[in-house]
C-alpha positions as CSV (number, residue, x, y, z in Angstrom):
1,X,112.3,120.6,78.3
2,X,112.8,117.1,80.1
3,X,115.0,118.6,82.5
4,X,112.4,118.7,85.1
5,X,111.6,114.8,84.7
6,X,114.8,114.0,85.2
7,X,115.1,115.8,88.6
8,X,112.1,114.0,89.4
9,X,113.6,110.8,88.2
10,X,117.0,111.2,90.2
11,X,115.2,111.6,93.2
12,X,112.9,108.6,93.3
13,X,115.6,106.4,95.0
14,X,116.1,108.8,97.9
15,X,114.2,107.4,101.0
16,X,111.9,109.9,103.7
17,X,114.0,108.9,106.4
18,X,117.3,110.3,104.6
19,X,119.0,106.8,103.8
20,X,118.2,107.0,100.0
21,X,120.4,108.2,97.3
22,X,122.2,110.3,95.6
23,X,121.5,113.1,97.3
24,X,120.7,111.4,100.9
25,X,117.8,114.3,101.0
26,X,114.6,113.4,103.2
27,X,111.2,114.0,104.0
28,X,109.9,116.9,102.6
29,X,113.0,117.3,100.3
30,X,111.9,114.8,98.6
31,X,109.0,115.9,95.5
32,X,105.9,114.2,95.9
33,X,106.4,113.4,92.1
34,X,109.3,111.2,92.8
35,X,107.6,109.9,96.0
36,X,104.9,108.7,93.6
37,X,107.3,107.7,91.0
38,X,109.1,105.2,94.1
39,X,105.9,103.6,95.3
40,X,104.9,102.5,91.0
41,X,108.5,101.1,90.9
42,X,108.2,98.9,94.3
43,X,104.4,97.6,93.7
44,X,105.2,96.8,90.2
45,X,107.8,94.7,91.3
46,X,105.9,93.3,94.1
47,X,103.4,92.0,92.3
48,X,104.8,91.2,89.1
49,X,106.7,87.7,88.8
50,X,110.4,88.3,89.7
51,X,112.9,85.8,89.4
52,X,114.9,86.5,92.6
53,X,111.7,86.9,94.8
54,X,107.8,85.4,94.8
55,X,105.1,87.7,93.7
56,X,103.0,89.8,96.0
57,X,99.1,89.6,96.3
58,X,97.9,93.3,96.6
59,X,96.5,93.1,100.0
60,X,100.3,91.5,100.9
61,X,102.2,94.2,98.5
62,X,99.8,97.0,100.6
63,X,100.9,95.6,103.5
64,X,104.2,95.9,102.8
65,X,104.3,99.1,101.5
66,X,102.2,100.2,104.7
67,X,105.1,98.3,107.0
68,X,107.9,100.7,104.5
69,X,105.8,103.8,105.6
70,X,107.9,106.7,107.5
71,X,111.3,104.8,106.9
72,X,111.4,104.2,102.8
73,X,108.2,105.9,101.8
């Protein structure tokens, strides 16, 4: 019954312009579900304390995510 997640799941890494993986599908390939599922995973860890990076405000983490538009998102 999960089987459909996990499609959803192995997409989320694939990127609108086509330079994702592991399929290297793009655009409108790509379910909106995983699209969601992508943008969660990247403003989580903008905004959360990393230790390899500084945390994100949310106007800087919208920014970004606004700058990623058309290329990863």
């Amino acid at each position: 019954d999960l089987a459909g997640l996990a499609e959803l799941v192995l997409r989320h890494h694939e990127n609108d312009d086509g330079s994702g993986y592991p399929l290297g599908i793009k655009g409108e390939e790509i379910p909106v579900e995983s699209r969601i599922i992508a943008i969660v995973i990247v403003c989580s860890a903008m905004i959360n304390p990393r230790p390899y990076a500084d945390t994100l405000n949310h106007e800087e983490a919208l920014a970004e995510l606004k700058r990623l538009a058309g290329s990863y998102f």
